[in-house]
C-alpha positions as a Markdown table, in Angstrom:
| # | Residue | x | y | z |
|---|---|---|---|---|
| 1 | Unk | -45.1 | 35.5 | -54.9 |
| 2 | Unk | -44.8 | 32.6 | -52.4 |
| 3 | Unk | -43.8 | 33.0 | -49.1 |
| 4 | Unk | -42.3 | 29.3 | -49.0 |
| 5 | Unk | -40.7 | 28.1 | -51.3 |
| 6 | Unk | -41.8 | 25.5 | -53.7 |
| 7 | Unk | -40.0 | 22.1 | -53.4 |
| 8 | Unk | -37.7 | 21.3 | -56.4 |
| 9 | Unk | -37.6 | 17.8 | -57.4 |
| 10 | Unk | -35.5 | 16.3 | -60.3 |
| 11 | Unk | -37.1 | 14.1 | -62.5 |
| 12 | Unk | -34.6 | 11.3 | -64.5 |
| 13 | Unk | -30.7 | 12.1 | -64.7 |
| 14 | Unk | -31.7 | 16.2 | -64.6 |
| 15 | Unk | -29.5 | 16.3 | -60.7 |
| 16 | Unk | -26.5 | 15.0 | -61.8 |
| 17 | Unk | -26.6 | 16.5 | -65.2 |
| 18 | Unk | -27.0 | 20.2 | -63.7 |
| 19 | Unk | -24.3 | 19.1 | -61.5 |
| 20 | Unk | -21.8 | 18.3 | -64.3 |
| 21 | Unk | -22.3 | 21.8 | -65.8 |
| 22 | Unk | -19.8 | 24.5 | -65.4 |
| 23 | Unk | -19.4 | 26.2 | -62.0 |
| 24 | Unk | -20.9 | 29.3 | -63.8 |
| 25 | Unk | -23.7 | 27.9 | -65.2 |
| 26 | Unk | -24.4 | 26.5 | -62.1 |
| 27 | Unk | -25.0 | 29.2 | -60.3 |
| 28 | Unk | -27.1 | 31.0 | -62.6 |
| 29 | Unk | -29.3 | 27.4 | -62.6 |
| 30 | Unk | -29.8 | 28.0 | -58.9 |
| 31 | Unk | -30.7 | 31.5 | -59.0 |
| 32 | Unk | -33.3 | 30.9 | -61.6 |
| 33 | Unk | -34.4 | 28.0 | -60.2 |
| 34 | Unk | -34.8 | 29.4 | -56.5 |
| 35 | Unk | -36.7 | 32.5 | -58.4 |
| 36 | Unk | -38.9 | 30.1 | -59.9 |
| 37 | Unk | -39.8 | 28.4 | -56.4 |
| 38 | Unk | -40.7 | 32.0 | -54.8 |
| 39 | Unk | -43.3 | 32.4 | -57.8 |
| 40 | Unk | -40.8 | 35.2 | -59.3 |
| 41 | Unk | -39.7 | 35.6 | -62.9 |
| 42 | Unk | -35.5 | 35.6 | -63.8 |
| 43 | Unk | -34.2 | 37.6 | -66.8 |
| 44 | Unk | -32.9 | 33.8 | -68.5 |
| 45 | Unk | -36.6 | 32.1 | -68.1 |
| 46 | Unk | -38.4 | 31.5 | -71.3 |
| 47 | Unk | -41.1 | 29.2 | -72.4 |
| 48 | Unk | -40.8 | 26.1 | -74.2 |
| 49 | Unk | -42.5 | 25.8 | -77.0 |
| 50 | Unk | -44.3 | 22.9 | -78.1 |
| 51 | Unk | -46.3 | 21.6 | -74.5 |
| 52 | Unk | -49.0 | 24.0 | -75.0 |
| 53 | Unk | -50.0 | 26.4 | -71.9 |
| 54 | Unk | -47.0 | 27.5 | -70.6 |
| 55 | Unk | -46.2 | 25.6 | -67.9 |
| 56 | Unk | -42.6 | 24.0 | -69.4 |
| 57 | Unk | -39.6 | 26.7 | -69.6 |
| 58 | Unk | -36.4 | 26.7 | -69.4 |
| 59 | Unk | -33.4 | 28.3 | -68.3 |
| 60 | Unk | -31.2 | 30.0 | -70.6 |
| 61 | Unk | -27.5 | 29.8 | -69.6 |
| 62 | Unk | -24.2 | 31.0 | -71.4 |
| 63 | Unk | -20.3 | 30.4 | -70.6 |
| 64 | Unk | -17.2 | 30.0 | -72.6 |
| 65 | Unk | -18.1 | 26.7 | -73.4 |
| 66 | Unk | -21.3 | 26.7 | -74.6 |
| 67 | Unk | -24.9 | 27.4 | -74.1 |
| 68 | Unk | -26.8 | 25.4 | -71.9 |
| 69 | Unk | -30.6 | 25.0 | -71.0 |
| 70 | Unk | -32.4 | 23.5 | -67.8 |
| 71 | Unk | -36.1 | 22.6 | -68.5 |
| 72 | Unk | -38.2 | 22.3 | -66.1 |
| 73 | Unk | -42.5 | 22.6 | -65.2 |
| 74 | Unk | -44.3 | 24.3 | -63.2 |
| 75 | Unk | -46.9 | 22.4 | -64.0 |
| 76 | Unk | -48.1 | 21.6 | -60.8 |
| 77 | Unk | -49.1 | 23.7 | -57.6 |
| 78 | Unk | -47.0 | 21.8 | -55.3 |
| 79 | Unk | -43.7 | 21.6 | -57.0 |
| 80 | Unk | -41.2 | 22.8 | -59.4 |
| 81 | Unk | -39.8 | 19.6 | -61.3 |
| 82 | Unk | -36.6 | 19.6 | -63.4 |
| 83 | Unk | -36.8 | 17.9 | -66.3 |
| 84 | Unk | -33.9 | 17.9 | -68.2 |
| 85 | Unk | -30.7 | 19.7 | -68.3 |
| 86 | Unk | -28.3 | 19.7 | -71.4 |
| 87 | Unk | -25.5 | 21.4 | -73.8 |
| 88 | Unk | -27.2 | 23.3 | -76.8 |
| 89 | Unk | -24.6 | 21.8 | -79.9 |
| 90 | Unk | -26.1 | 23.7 | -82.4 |
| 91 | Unk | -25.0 | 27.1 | -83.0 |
| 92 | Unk | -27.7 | 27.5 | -86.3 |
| 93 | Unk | -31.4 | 27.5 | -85.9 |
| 94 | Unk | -33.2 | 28.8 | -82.4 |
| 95 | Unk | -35.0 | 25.3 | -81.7 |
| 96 | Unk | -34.5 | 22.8 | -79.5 |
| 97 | Unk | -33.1 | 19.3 | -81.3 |
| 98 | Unk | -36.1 | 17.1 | -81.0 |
| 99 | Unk | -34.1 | 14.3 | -79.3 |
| 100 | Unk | -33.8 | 16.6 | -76.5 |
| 101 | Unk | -37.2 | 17.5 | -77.1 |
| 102 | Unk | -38.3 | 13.6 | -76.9 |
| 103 | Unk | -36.2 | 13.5 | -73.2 |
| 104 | Unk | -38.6 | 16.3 | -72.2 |
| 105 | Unk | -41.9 | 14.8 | -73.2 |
| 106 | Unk | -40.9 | 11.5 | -71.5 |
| 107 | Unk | -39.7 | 13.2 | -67.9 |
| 108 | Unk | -42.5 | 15.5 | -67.9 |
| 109 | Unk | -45.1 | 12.1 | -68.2 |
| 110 | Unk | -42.8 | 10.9 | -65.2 |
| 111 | Unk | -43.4 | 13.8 | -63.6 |
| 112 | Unk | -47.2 | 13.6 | -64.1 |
| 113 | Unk | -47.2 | 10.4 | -62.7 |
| 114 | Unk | -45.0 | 11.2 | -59.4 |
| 115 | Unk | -47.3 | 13.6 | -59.1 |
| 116 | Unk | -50.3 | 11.6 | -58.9 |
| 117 | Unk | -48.8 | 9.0 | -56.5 |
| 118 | Unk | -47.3 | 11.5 | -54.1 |
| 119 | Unk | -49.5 | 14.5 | -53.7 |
| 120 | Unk | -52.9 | 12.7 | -55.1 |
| 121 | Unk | -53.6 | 14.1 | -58.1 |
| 122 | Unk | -51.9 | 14.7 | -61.8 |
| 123 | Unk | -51.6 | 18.7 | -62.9 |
């Protein structure tokens, strides 16, 4: 665990779409999220398949609505970058829709290259 926490930086729209998400969901984005920048696990993280070693996950979130996910890296020592945020439509199959899967890839090359031009090297 980290005595300081790590900064949080949002990659693409990811701010203002966690912002448009339900109060509820909200919250329990924060608490994982704040978790996740102490170096400690939450009960809703989960690893997303498909990046190969673990370092893209997401957070799991439920409300009357719908279910929602917030993907984000930890990719990198110095920071803990949100990637993506958005409503899961599908209530069949467990994967994530690849077009959702395509804004992932994308912001996580963004992030790789923020990364290298503002702390000096990539992951």
């Amino acid at each position: 665990m980290n005595d300081e926490p790590k900064p949080v930086i949002w990659v693409g729209t990811s701010r203002a779409d966690v912002r448009a998400l339900p109060e509820d969901v909200k919250d329990h984005v924060g608490a994982a999220l704040t978790a996740v920048q102490f170096g400690r696990d939450h009960p809703s993280l989960k690893t997303l398949s498909g990046f190969g070693g673990g370092t893209v996950r997401e957070i799991k979130a439920n409300d009357p609505s719908g279910t929602y996910r917030v993907v984000y890296t930890v990719q990198f020592a110095e920071a803990v970058y949100v990637l993506h945020a958005f409503q899961k439509k599908s209530k069949s199959g467990r994967g994530t829709p690849k077009e959702e899967m395509d804004r992932v890839h994308t912001r996580l090359a963004e992030a790789e290259l923020y990364h290298a031009e503002h702390f000096g090297r990539a992951g």
